[in-house]
C-alpha positions as CSV (number, residue, x, y, z in Angstrom):
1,X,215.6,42.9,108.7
2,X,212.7,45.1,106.8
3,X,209.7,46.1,109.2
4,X,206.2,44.6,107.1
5,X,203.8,47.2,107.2
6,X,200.2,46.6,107.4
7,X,197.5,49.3,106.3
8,X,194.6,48.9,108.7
9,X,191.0,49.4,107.0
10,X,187.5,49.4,109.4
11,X,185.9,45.9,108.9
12,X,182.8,47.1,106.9
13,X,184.8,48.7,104.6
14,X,186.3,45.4,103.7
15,X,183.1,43.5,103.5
16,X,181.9,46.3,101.4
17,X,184.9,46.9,99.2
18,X,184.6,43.8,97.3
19,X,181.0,44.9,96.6
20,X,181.2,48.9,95.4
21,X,184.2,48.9,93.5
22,X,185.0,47.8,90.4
23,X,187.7,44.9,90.2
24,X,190.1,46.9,88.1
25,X,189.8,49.9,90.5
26,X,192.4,50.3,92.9
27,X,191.9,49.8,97.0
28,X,192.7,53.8,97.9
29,X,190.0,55.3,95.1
30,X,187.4,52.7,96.6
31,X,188.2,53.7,100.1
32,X,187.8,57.3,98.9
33,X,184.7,56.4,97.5
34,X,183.5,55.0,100.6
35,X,184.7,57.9,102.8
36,X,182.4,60.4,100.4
37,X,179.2,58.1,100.8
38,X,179.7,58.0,104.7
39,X,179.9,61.5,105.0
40,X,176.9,62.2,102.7
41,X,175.2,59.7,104.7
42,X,176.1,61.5,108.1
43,X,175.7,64.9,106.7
44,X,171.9,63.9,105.7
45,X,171.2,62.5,109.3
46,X,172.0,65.3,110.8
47,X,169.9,67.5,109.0
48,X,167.0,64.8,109.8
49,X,167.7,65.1,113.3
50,X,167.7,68.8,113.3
51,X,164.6,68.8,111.5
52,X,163.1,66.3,113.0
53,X,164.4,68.2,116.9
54,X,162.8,72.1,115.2
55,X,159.3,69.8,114.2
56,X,159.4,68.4,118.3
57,X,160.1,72.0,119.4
58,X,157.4,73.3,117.3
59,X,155.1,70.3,118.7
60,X,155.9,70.9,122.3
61,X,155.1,74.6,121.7
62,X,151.9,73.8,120.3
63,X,151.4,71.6,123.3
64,X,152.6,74.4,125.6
65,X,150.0,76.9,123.6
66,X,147.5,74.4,124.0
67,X,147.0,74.2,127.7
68,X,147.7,77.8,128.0
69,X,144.2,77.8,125.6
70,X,143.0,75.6,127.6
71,X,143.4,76.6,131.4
72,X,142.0,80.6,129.6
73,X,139.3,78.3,128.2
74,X,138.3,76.5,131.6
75,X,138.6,80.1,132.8
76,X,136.0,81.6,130.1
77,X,133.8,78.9,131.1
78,X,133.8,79.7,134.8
79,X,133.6,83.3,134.0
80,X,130.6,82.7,131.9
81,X,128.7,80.6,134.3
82,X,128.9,83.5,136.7
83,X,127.7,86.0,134.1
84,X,124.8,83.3,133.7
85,X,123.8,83.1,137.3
86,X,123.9,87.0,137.4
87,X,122.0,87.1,134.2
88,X,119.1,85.1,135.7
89,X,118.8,86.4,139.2
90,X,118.6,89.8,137.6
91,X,116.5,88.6,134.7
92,X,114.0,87.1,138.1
93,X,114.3,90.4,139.9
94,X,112.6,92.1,136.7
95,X,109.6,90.1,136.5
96,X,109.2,90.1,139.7
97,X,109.5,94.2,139.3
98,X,107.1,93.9,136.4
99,X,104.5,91.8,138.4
100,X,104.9,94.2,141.1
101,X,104.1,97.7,139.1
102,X,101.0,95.8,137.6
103,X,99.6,95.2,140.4
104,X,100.3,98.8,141.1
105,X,98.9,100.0,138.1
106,X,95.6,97.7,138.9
107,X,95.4,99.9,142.1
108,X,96.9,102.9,142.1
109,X,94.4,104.7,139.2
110,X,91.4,103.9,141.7
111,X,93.5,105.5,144.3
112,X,94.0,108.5,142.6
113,X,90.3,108.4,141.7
114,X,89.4,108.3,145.2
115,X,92.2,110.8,146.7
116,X,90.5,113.7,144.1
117,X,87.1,112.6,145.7
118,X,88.9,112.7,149.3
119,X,89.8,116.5,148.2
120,X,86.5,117.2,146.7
121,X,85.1,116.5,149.9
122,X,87.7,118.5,152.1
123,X,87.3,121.6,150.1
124,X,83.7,121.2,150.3
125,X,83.8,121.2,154.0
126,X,86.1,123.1,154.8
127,X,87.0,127.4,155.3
128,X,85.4,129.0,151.6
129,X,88.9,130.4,150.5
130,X,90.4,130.7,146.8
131,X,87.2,129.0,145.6
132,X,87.4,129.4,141.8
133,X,91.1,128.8,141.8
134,X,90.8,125.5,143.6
135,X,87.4,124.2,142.0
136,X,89.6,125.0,138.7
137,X,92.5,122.8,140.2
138,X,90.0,120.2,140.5
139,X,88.5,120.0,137.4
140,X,91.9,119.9,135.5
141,X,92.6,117.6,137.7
142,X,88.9,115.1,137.1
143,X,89.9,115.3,133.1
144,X,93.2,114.3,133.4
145,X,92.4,111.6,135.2
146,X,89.4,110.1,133.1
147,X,91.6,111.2,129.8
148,X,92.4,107.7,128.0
149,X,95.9,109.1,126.6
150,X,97.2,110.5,129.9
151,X,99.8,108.2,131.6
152,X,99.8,106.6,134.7
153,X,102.5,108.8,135.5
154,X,100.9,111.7,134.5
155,X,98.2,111.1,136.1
156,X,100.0,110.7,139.4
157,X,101.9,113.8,138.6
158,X,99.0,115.7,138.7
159,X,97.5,114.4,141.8
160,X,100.6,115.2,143.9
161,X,100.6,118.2,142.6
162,X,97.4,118.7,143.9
163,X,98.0,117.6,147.3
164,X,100.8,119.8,147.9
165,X,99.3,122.7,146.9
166,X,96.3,121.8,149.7
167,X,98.6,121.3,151.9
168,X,100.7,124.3,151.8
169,X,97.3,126.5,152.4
170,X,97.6,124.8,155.8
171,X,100.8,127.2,156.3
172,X,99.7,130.3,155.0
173,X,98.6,133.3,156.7
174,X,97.3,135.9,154.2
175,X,95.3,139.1,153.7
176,X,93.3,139.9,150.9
177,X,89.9,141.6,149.9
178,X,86.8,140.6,149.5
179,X,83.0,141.1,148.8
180,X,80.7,139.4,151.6
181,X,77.6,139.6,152.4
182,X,76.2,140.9,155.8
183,X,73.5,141.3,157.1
184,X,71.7,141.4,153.7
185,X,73.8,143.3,152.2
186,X,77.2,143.1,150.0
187,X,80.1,144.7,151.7
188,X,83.8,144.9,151.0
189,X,86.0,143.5,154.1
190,X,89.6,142.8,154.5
191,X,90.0,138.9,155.2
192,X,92.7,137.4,157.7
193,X,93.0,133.5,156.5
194,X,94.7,131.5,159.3
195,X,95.7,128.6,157.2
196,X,93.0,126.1,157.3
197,X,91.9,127.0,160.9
198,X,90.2,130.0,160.6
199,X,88.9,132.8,158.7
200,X,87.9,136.7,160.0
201,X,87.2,139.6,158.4
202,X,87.3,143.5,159.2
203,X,85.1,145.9,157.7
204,X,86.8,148.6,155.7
205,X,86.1,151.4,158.3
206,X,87.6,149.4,161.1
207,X,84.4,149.1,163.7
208,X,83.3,145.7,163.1
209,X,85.1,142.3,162.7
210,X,83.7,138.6,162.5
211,X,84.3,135.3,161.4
212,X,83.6,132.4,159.5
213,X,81.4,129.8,162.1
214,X,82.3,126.4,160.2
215,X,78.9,124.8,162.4
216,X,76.9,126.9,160.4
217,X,78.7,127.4,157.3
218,X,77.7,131.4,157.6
219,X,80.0,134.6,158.3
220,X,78.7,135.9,161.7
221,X,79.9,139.2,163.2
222,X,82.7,138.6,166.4
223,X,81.7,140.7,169.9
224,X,84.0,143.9,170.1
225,X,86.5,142.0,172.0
226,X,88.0,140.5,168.9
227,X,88.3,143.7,167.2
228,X,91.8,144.4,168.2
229,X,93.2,140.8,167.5
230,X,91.9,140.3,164.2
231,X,93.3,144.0,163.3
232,X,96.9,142.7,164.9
233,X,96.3,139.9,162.7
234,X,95.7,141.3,159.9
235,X,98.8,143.8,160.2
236,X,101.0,140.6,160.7
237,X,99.8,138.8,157.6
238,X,100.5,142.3,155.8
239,X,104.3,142.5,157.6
240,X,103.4,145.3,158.9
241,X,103.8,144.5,162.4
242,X,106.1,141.5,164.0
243,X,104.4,138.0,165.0
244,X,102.8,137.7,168.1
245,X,100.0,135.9,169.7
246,X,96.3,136.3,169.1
247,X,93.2,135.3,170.9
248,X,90.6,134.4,167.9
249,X,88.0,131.7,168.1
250,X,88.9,128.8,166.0
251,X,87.1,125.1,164.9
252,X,84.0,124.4,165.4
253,X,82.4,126.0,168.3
254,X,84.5,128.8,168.5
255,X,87.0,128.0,170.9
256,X,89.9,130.1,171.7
């Protein structure tokens, strides 16, 4: 008994067959046909999908890129605010500087105007020592600060100059030379300044000594007691002699 073979073909390709192929063309060149166009069609879907998967992964990498951006952005911004707030409270700390040194500049020329009057007045009543230098000092001083073009700053330059110069005489001791006159007469004495407290004098021979009597604004000659201390005086102010104690009147009314 012969076994009937049967050739088994997919469904479609039977509806299909009828449709594609010729009828003189024979049924394996049709299902080759077929088989050809299947495969182009499969081959052309895959390389949709893999474009189509390479334009996701480039669309999730922009995503990805775009909330990096974005979280550095929110960043930026909080960054920046601070910078602003920092900006402003300095930017209010210089006006309030600025309104500060003008009201410093309003006040502090008269000030200096009336500190060079303040020394004016010191030097006036105080011991007559370095008289031309100082009264020099002062006029400098009186120019520079009625001069339109000198500068605030100059001008207070100059003025605390000044006062530390005054008040380093206060810490001198110092012998020197000079012409007086006594008792009618100009004579040559050796001077012993005591920094602002006092001032005495020896005659060049040695026999008499005196002072200057700030009551009376007149050198007067000391009693013979004070002979030896304004000589030891005046050998300490010269180095010639170590620093000891002296009895000499000082001040007003003399005292001791």
């Amino acid at each position: 008994m012969k076994r009937k073979v049967f050739l088994s073909l997919p469904l479609f390709l039977l509806v299909l067959l009828p449709r594609v192929l010729p009828a003189a063309d024979s049924p394996v060149a049709a299902v080759t046909d077929i088989a050809q166009q299947t495969v182009t069609v499969q081959q052309q879907t895959q390389k949709a999908v893999a474009a189509w998967e390479k334009e996701r992964q480039e669309l999730l990498a922009r995503l990805q890129n775009g909330k990096i951006e974005a979280d550095l952005l929110r960043y930026r911004q909080k960054k920046l605010r601070r910078y602003l707030a920092e900006r402003r409270n300095r930017i209010a700390k210089l006006k309030q500087g600025i309104a500060e040194r003008q009201v410093i500049t309003r006040e502090l020329e008269p000030f200096l105007d009336q500190t060079l009057e303040r020394a004016k007045e010191m030097f006036q009543q105080g011991l007559p020592f370095l008289e031309e230098e100082r009264q020099q000092r002062f006029a400098g001083l009186d120019a520079t600060l009625n001069s339109y073009d000198a500068s605030l700053a100059e001008k207070l330059r100059r003025v605390l100059e000044m006062l530390q110069i005054e008040a380093r005489y206060g810490h001198q001791v110092e012998a020197y030379d000079r012409v007086l006159t006594l008792a009618g007469k100009e004579t040559t004495v050796n001077v012993l300044r005591l920094g602002r407290i006092g001032l005495y004098y020896l005659t060049l021979d040695g026999r008499e000594a005196g002072w200057y009597n700030p009551d009376g604004k007149t050198w007067e000659p000391l009693p013979g007691r004070f002979l030896e201390p304004v000589k030891d005086g005046l050998r300490m102010a010269m180095k010639q002699r170590a620093v000891d104690l002296v009895r000499l009147p000082v001040g007003k009314g003399g005292r001791q």
